[in-house]
N, C-alpha and C positions, 0 to 999 in steps of 0.2 A: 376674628380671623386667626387670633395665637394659635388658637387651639386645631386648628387645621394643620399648623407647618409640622412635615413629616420628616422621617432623618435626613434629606439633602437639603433642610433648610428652608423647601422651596414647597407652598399650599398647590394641589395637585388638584386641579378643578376638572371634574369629568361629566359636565356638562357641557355640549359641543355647542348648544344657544348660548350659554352662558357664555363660552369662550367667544363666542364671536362676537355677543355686546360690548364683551369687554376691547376687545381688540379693534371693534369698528363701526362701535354704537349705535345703535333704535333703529339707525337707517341700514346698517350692515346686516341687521337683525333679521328684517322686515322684510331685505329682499333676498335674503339667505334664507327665509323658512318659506317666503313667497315661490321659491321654485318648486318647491316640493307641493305645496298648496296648491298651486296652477297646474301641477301636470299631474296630480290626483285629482283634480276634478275637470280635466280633461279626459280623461282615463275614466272614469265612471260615467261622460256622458257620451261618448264613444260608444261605452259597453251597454248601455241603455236602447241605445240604437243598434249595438250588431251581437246582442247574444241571444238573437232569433236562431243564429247559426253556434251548433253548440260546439265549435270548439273555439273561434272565437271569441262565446259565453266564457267559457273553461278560462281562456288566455286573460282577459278583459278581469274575471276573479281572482286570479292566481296576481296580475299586475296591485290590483288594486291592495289584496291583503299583504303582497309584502311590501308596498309606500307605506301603507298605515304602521306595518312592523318596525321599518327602518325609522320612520318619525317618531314609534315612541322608543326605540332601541337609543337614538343620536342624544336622548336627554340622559342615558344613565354610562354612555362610553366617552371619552375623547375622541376627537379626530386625529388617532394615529394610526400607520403603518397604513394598510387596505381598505382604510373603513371609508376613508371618503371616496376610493374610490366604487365600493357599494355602490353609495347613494347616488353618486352621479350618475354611473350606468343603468341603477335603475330608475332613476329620475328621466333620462333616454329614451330607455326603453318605453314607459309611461308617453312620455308626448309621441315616439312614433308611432305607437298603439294609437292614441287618440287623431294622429293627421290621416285616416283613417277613412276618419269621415270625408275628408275635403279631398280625398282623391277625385283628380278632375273624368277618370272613367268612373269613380264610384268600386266600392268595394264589393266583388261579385266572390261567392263561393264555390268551392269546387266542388263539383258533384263528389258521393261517396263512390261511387262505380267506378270514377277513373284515377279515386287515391289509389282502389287496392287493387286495379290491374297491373300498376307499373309494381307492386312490394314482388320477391320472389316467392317462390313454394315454398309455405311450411311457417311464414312469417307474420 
């Protein structure tokens, strides 16, 4: 670990798992990486069931591949400045994507005919 400390004296750990073993062990770890784990595979099975409708499809991929971005991005940054708040928002976004399914009308789409009646001329 000598070999780590940089000029403030102070070894500058930029693993954001790392950081959190360390600050709140196996079990802080587990349910710190378990949010992300839980609302990406909510979020793919969501998209398993609604990317019959393709923008849906479209949303449900774009969700999923940037969870999987952030999860490998969180092991090569720190959690400073904006970044956690990233992962949370899209951790969010992810489960509201996924409650989806259990809407108690069920998730209906909207016809294409009546997205582009309301856009203006020329749009």
């Amino acid at each position: 670990m000598q070999d780590m400390i940089q000029g403030e004296g102070i070894v500058d750990i930029v693993n954001s798992y790392l950081q959190v073993a360390l600050a709140y062990g196996g079990v802080g770890l587990v349910l710190f990486a378990g949010v992300f784990v839980c609302s990406l595979w909510g979020t793919v099975r969501a998209w398993l069931e609604l990317r019959e409708d393709p923008m849906m499809g479209a949303l449900g991929r774009s969700l999923i591949a940037a969870m999987i971005g952030v999860i490998v991005m969180i092991t090569t940054v720190s959690s400073i400045n904006n970044i956690p708040i990233l992962y949370w928002m899209l951790s969010g976004l992810c489960v509201g994507y996924a409650r989806l399914r259990y809407s108690p009308t069920g998730y209906r789409s909207i016809p294409r005919q009546h997205m582009t009646d309301s856009l203006p001329m020329g749009a």
